[in-house]
N, C-alpha and C positions, 0 to 999 in steps of 0.2 A: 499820500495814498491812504485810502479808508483801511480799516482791519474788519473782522469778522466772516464768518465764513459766506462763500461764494457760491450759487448753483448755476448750472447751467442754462434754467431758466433766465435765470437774470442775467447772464452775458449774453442771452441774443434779445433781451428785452431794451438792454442800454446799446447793442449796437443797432439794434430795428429804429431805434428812433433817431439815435446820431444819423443812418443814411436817409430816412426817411424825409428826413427837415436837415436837411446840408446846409443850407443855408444862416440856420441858426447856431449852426455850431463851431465852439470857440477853436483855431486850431494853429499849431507854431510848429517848428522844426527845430533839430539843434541836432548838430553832430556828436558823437560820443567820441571820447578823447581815450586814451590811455593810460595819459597820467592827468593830474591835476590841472584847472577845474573838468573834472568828468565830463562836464556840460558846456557845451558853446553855440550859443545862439545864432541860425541860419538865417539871414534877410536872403528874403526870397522876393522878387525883381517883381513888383505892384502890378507890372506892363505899362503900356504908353494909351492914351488916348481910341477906343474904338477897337480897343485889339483887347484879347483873353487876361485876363489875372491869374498870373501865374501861380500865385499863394492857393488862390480858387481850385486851380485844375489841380496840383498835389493835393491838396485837400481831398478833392472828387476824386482824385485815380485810388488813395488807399481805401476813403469807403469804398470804393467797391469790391475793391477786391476783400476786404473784409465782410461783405456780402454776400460774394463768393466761396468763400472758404467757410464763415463760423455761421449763419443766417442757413445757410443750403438743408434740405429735410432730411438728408441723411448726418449731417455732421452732430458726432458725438461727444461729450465731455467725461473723462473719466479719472478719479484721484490720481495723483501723481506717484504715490504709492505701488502702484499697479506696474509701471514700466516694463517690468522685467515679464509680462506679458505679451511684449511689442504688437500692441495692437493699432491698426490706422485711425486712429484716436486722438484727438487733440486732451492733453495732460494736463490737469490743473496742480499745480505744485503752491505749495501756502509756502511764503518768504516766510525765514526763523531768526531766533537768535544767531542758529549755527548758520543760516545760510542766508543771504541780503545782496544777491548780487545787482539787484537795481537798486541798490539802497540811495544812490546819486540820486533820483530823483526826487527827493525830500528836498534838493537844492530850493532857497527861495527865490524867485521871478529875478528878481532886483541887481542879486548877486551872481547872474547868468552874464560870461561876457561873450562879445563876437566874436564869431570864428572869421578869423584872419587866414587868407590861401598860403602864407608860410608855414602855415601849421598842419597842411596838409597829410605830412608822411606819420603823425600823429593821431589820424583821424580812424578810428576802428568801427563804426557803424553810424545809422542815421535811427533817431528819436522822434518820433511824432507823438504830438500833446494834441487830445482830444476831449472837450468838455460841453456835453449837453445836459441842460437845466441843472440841475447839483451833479450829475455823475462824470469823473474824469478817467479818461485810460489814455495808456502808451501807446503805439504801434511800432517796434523795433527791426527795423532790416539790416543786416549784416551786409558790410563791405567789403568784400573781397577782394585778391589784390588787383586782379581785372576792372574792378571797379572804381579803383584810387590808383591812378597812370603816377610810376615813379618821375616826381621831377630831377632827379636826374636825366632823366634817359635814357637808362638802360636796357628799354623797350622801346619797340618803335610803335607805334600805333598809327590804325588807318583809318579815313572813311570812304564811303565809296562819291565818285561824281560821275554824272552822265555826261557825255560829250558826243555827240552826230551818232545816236542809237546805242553806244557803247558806255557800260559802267566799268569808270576806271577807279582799281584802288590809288590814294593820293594820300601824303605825308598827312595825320592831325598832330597840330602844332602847337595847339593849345593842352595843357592837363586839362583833363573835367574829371565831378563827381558825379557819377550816374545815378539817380532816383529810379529804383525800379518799381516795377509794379508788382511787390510782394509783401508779404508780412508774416517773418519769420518767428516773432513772438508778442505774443499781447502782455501787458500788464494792468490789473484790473482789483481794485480792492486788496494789496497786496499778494495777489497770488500773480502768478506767471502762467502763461497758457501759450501751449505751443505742441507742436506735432516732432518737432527739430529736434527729439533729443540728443541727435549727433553734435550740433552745432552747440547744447545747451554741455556735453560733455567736453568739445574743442575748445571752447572760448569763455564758459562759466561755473569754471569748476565745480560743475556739478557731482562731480563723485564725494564734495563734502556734504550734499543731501543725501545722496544716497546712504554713505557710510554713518551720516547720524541718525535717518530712520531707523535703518537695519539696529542700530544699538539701542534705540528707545522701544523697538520691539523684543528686542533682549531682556529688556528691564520691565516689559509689560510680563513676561513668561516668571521671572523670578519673580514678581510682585504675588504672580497667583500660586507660588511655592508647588508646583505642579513637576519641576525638573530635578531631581537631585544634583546633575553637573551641568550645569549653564555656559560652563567654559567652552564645553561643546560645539553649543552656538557660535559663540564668540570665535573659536576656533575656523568653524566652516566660512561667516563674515569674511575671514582675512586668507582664506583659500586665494593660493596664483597671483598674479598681479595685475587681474582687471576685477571689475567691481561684478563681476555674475552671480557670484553668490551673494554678494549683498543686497542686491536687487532681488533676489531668492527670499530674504529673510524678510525685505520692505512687507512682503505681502500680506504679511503680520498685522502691519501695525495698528489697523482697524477691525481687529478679528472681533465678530460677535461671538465666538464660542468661548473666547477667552472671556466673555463677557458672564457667561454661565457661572455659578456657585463652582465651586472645585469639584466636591461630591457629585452632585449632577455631571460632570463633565467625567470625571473617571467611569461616573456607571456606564457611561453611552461607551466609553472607549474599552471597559470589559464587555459590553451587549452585544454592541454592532458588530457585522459579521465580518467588514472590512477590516476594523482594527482590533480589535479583542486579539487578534497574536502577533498583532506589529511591534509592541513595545515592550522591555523587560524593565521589570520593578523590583525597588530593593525593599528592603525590611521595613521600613516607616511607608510604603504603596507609593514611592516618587519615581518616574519615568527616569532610566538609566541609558543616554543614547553614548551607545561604543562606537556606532558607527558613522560612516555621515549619509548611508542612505536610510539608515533612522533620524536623524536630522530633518533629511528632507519628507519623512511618513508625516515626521511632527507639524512641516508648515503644513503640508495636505489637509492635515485633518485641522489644525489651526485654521487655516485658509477656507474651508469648504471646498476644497477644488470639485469634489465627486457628487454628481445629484442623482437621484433616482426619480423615476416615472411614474406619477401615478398610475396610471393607464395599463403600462406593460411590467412596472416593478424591475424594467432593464434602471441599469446605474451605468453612468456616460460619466467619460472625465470629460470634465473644463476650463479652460483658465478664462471662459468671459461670461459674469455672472452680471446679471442684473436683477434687483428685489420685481418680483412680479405684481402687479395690481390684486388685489383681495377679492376672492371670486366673492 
């Protein structure tokens, strides 16, 4: 997977042309495993003579639905960062040191073996490899357990058949893996894009991105020696035992205001009418948060949550900001 940062532009530029020219694009399957190797290559059935390619039609069923989803004039891409926004957004999240949960895909080609159907109850989602002219991406669908029939049997599973007008449900006898027509998460230049942060918190332990943003925005706020007690932070972080405040503190982690000289950024905070009496300061003029809804004044104003109007001079909160074009 390439490194370097990702825009939104360029994820519907590289999937415009994968669906564009289908034809020319390079594409495999492989099941995702549990445990070791991660990766197990799916032979997908060529077809017979005069009849469909089936490698073909999976191919064509996910572009489209990737057409559908990330190509559409409203779909939006917005940092991963942001989450704790919950906005109908598809998240772009950059793989870390701290976090690499596709990191199997680094596997090389050679050292991919077959997935064998005793390996079935092993099998935790389906991988699609997509590569037009140099650019490569994933397309990830999760398996469900509806979707991987235990070979035991401990369920009975049906399909329907028609007989003299009537469909009747009848024993299926066979286990199958079902190929839906979904795509739960993209992988693309090593970032992850996906809308699913439920599934990205169920099955990709994503609460260790969360909880290491949230600290490396911790460490951006002490670097600007701006807080007298940072433990603070750290403090609100590890509030309760779901990550809501951590996703609170994420929205840090790209502050432009933190980006401001210190000086400059006190004077706005004694000027502005908003916060000039939100914060109590000690003797050397460093922000002292007692509380934790001074905490959260801190992301506010860190964040820019609050904009004002040209026009009317009203000030509107918001949690979805976008840089506007340069009149």
């Amino acid at each position: 997977m390439d490194s370097g940062t990702l825009t939104s532009e360029r994820i519907k530029e590289i999937l415009r042309k994968a669906v564009q020219n289908k034809s020319d694009c390079g594409f495999a399957a492989y099941i995702v495993a549990k445990r070791e190797p991660r990766l197990r290559k799916m032979i997908l059935d060529e077809g017979k003579v005069n009849s469909s390619n089936y490698r073909h039609v999976v191919r064509d069923a996910i572009l489209n639905v990737l057409s559908e989803k990330y190509l559409d004039d409203k779909a939006e891409f917005v940092s991963g960062e942001n989450i704790a926004d919950n906005q109908r957004k598809y998240y772009m999240i950059a793989q870390s040191e701290e976090y690499r949960p596709f990191d199997y895909l680094n596997t090389q080609v050679p050292e991919i073996p077959e997935f064998k159907f005793d390996q079935i109850n092993d099998a935790t989602g389906i991988i699609f490899w997509f590569r037009i002219e140099e650019n490569e991406f994933w397309v990830y669908q999760h398996l469900w357990s509806i979707m991987v029939p235990n070979k035991k049997k401990t369920n009975l599973l049906s399909r329907l058949q028609n007989y003299e007008n009537h469909d009747y449900f009848i024993e299926q006898k066979e286990p199958l893996i079902t190929i839906a027509c979904k795509a739960d998460v993209l992988i693309m230049q090593n970032y992850i894009i996906t809308s699913n942060i439920g599934l990205m918190q169920k099955s990709f332990g994503f609460q260790d991105f969360i909880f290491a943003t949230a600290n490396k925005s911790v460490e951006r706020v002490k670097d600007k020696a701006l807080v007298a007690n940072t433990e603070k932070l750290e403090e609100y972080i590890n509030r309760g035992k779901t990550t809501k405040y951590a996703k609170k503190v994420m929205r840090i982690a790209n502050s432009k205001v933190l980006d401001l000289p210190k000086e400059e950024l006190m004077e706005r905070v004694h000027t502005l009418n908003r916060w000039k009496d939100k914060f109590e300061e000690n003797q050397e003029g460093l922000i002292v948060l007692n509380t934790y809804q001074q905490v959260e004044d801190l992301i506010d104003l860190l964040d820019e949550r609050y904009t004002r109007s040209d026009v009317t001079n009203q000030e509107y909160d918001t949690d979805v900001k976008r840089v506007a074009k340069p009149v």
